[in-house]
VOGU-3710 file (C-alpha; in Angstrom, 3 decimals, decimal comma):
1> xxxxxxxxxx> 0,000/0,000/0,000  1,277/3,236/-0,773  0,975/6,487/1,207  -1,656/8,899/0,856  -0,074/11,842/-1,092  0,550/14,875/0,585  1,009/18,287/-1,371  3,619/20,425/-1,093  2,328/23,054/0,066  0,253/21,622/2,187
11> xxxxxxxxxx> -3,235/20,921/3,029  -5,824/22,550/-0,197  -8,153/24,000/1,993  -9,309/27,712/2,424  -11,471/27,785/5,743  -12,230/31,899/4,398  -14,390/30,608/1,480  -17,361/27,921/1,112  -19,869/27,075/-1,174  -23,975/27,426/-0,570
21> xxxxxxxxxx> -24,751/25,890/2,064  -28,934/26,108/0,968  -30,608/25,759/-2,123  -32,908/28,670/-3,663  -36,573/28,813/-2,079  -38,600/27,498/-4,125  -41,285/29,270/-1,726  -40,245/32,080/-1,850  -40,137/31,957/-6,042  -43,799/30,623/-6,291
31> xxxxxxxxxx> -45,363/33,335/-3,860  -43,635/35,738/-6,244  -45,485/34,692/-9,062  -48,738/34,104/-7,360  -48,240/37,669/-6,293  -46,876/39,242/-9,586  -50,239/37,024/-11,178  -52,880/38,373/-8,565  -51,762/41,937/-9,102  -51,945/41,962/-13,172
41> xxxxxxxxxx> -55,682/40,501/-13,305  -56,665/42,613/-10,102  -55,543/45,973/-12,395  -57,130/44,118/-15,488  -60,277/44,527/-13,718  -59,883/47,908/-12,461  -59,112/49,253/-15,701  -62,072/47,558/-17,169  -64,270/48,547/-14,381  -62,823/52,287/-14,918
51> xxxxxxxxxx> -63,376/52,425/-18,969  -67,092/51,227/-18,047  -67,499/54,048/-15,870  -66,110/56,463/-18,134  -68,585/55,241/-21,423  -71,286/55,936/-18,524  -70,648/59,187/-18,278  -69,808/60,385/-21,649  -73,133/58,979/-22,611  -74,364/61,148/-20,276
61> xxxxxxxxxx> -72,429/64,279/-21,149  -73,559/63,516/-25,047  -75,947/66,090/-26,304  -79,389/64,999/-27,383  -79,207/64,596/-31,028  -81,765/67,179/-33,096  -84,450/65,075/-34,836  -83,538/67,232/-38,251  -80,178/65,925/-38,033  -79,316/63,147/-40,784
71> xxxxxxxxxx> -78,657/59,592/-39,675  -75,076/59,225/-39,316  -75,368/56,066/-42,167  -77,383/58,817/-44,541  -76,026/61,259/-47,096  -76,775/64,771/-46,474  -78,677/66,433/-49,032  -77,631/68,359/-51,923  -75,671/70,508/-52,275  -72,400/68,547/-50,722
81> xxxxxxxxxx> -69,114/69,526/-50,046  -66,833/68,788/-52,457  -65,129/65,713/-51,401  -62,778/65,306/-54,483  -62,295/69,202/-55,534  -59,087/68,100/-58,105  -61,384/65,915/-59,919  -64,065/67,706/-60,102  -62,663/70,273/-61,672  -60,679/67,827/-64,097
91> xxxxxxxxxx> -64,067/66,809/-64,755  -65,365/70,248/-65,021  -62,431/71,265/-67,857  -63,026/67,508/-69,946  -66,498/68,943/-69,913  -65,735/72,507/-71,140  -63,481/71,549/-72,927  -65,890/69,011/-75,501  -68,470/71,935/-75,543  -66,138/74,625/-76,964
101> xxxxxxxxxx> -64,590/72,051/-79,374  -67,675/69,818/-80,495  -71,044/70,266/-82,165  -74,319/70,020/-80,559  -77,668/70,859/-80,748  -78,856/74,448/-77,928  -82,631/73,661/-79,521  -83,359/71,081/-82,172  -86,866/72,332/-82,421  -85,963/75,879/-83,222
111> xxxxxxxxxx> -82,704/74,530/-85,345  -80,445/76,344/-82,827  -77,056/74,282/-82,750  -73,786/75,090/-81,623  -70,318/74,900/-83,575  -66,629/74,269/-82,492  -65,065/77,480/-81,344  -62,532/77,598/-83,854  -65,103/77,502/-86,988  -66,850/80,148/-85,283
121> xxxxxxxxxx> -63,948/82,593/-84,997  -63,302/82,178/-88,695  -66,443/82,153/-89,679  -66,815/85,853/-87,752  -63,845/87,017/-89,402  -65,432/85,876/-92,916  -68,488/87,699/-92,458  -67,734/90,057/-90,162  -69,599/91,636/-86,898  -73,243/93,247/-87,570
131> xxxxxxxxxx> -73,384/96,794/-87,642  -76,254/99,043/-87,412  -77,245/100,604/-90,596  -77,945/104,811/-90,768  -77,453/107,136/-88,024  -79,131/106,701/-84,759  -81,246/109,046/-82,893  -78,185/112,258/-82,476  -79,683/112,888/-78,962  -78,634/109,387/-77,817
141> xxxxxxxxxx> -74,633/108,167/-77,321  -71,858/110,628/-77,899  -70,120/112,522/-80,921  -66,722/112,442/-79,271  -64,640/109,649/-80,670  -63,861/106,258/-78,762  -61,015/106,675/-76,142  -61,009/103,046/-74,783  -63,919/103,074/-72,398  -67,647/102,282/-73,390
151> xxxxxxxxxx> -68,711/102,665/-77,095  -71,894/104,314/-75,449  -74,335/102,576/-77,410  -72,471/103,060/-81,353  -72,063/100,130/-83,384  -68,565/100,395/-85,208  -67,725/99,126/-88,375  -65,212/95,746/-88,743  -62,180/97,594/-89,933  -63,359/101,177/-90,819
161> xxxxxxxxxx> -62,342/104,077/-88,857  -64,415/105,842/-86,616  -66,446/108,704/-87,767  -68,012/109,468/-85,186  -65,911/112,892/-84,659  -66,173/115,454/-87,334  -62,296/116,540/-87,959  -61,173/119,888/-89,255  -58,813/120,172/-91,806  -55,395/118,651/-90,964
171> xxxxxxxxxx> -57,325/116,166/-88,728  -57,843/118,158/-86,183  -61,605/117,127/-84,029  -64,035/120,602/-85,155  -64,956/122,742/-82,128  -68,188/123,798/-81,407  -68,607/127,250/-81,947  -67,308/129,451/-79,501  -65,368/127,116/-77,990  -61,398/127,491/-77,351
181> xxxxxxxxx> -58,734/124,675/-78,015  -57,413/123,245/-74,757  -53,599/124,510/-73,581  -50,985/122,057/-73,712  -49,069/121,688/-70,401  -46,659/124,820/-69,731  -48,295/127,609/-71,536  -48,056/125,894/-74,726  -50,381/125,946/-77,758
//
């Protein structure tokens, strides 16, 4: 037999450290979640007992809805708002757009029909606009000649100049009798 063997530096013990001397409660781990599990489903049913309460009394607080209000699952009537402005008016300008540039019919019975803008504007410069044959009642309208604003009631002529202003010689307007030229700006004739 041999001897037991002996280190050499002696006996391997440290009597300043040790292992667990008890295992973890299991106790003490199931209470926790019993605890943790009573606690979640007790503030489950708080919360659901508090949102209950609170529908209560917004119901309450609701107004009383007017009987001439529409059903909320009914349309209001006409006229809307526009739920889909952008096409709409894409709509609107297709729409526009075919009258200017098509033919169609304002009153069969009366043979009033319409014509694609284009034929029209030639057809205005072919023939030309109406004008008012003879001279018109000389207490109505004006004698001076047009200066941009309202024709006051004269018919003009497609292309002819306006006569409407008797001129003097060197084309000059006439004055009425008695009447003096008006001064230029600075003393000037």
């Amino acid at each position: 037999m041999s001897a037991p063997h002996v280190h050499p530096h002696g006996e391997l013990h440290n009597p300043d450290t040790a292992h667990e001397s008890a295992d973890i409660s299991m106790r003490g781990i199931v209470s926790f979640v019993i605890l943790l599990t009573v606690v979640t489903i007790g503030m489950q049913g708080a919360m659901y007992v508090v949102f209950r309460v609170l529908a209560r009394v917004e119901a309450a607080a609701d107004p009383e809805v007017s009987p001439l209000a529409t059903p909320a699952n009914e349309a209001p009537p006409e006229p809307r708002l526009q739920t889909t402005p952008w096409a709409d008016l894409k709509t609107l300008r297709a729409d526009e757009a075919s009258y200017l540039h098509g033919y169609g019919w304002i009153d069969q019975r009366a043979g009033v029909a319409r014509i694609p803008i284009d034929r029209a504007k030639a057809l205005l410069l072919q023939k030309g606009l109406p004008v008012r044959q003879g001279t018109v009642d000389p207490s109505e309208g004006t004698s001076l000649a047009a200066t941009g604003e309202s024709t006051g009631g004269r018919n003009l002529p497609a292309g002819g100049a306006d006569m409407s202003t008797p001129t003097a010689p060197g084309g000059a307007p006439k004055l009425p009798q008695g009447a003096e030229a008006p001064k230029k700006p600075g003393g000037g004739q």
